[in-house]
C-alpha positions as CSV (number, residue, x, y, z in Angstrom):
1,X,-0.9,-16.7,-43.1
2,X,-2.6,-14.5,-40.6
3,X,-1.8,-16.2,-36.9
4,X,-5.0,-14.8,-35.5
5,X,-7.3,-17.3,-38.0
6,X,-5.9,-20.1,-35.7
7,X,-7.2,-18.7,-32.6
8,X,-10.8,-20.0,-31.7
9,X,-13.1,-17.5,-30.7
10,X,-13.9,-17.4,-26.5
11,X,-17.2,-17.8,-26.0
12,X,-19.2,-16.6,-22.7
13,X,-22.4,-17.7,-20.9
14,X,-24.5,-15.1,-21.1
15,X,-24.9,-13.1,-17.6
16,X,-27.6,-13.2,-15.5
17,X,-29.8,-10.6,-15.3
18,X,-31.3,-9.5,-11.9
19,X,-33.7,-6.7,-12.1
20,X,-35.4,-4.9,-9.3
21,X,-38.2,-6.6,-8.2
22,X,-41.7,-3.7,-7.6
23,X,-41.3,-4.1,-4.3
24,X,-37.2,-3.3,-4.4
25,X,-38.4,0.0,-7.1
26,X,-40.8,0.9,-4.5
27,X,-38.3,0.8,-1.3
28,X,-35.9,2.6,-3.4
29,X,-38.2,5.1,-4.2
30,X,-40.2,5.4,-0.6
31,X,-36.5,5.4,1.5
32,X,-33.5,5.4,-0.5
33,X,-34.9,8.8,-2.7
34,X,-37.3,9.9,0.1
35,X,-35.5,13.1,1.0
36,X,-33.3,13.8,-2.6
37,X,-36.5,14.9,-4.9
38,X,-33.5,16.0,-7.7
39,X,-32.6,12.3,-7.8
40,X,-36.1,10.4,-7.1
41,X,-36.4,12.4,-10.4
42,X,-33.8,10.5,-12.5
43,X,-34.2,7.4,-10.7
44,X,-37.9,7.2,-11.7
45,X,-37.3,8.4,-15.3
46,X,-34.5,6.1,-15.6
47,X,-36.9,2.8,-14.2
48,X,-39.7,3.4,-16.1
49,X,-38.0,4.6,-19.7
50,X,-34.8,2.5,-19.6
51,X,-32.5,5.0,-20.9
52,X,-29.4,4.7,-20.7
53,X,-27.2,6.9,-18.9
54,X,-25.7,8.9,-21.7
55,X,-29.5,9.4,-22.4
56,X,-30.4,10.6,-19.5
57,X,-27.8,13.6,-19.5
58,X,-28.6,14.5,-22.6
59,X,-32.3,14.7,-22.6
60,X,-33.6,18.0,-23.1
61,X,-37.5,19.1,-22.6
62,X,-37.7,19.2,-26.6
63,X,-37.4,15.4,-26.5
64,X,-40.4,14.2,-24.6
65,X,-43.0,14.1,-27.5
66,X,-46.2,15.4,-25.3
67,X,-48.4,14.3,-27.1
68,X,-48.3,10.6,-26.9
69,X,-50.1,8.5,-24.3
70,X,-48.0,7.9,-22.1
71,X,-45.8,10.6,-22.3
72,X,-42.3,9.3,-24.2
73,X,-38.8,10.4,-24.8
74,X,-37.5,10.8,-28.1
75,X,-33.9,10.2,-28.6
76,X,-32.2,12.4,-30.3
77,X,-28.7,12.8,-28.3
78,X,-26.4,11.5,-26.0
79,X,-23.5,12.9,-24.1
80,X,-19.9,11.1,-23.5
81,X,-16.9,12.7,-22.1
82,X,-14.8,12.5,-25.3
83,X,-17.7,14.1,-27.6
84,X,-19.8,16.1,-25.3
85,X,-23.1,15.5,-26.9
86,X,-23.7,14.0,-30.0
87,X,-26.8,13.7,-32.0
């Protein structure tokens, strides 16, 4: 008999999620980013697309389909350390 079968699962509460309020995304933007335009860059594209990170690095110009109203990324890669980017 397999000893794991008598092991009940664990289970979790669910964590709370805590989002920026518009007002936090806006003093983030107007202080915290006010004088690193590279980052206000990500941070912004990052808020209002919800990529995630491995997303993000692996985005390339090809994958924004500039056609559509409003503009939105296609994904068709993302990047980890053990495989680089993948698609």
């Amino acid at each position: 008999m397999n000893p794991v079968l008598a092991v009940s699962r664990l289970r979790e509460n669910p964590a709370d999620i805590d989002p920026l309020s518009w007002s936090e995304v806006r003093r983030l933007f107007d202080k915290g980013l006010k004088n690193d335009p590279e980052m206000r860059r990500i941070y912004t594209l990052a808020t209002f697309t919800g990529l995630r990170t491995s997303e993000l690095i692996a985005l390339k110009w090809v994958d924004i389909d500039w056609t559509s109203e409003p503009l939105t990324p296609v994904i068709k890669h993302s990047f980890t350390k053990r495989d680089g980017i993948r698609p």
